[in-house]
C-alpha positions as CSV (number, residue, x, y, z in Angstrom):
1,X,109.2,59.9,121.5
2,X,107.2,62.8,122.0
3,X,104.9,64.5,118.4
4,X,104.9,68.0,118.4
5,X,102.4,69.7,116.6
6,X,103.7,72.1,113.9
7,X,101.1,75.0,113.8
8,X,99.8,75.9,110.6
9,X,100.8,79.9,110.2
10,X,99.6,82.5,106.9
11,X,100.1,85.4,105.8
12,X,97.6,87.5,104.7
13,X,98.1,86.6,100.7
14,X,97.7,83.5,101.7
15,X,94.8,84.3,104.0
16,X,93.4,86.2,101.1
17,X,93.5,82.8,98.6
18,X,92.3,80.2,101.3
19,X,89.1,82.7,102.2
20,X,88.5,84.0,98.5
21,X,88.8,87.3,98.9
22,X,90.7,90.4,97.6
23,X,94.0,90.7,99.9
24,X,92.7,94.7,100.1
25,X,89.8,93.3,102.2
26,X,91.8,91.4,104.5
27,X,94.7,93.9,104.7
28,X,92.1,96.2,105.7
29,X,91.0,94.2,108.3
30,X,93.6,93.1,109.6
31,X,95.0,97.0,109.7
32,X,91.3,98.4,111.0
33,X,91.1,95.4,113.8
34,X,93.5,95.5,116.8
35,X,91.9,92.5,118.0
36,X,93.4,90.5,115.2
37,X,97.0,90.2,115.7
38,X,99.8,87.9,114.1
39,X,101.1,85.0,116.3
40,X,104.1,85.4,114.7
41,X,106.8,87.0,112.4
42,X,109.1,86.2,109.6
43,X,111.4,89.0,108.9
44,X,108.5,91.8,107.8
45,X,105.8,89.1,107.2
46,X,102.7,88.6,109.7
47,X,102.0,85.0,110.3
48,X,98.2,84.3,111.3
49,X,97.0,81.2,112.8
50,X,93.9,79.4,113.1
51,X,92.1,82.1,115.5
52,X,93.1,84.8,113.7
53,X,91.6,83.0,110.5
54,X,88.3,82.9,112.1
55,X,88.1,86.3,113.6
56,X,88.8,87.4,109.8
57,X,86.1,85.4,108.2
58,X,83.8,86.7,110.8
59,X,84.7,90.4,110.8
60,X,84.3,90.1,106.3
61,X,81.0,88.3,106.8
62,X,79.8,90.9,108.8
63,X,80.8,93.3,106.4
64,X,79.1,91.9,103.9
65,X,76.0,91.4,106.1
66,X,76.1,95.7,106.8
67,X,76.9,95.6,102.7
68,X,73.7,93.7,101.6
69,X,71.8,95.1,104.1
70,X,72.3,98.9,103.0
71,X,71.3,97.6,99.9
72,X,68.6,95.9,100.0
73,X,66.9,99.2,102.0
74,X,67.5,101.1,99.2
75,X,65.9,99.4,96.6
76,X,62.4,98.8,96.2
């Protein structure tokens, strides 16, 4: 008997929760990204697997990298 492998799908609340971040920050990049799309969709939701999850994570952590970084050159 062949396993198949049920991929592991969210939506961007749920992306939002798992990452710990507003879900305005990940609708907005999700929106502002077209290199970020949903494998899938469930009536008007958009499912996001485990690539997408990453690409996310990186794209916030950059933003908070150009964030802290106009920042910091303003203080001091």
């Amino acid at each position: 008997m062949e396993t198949i492998e049920v991929p592991s799908l969210r939506t961007p609340g749920r992306l939002a929760a798992e990452l710990g971040v507003p879900l305005h920050r990940i609708l907005h990049v999700l929106n502002t990204r077209p290199h970020i799309q949903p494998v899938a969709k469930a009536g008007t939701l958009r499912l996001y697997n485990n690539a997408a999850v990453a690409k996310v994570r990186h794209e916030l952590n950059a933003q908070d990298a150009r964030r802290s970084s106009r920042q910091g050159g303003q203080r001091g």
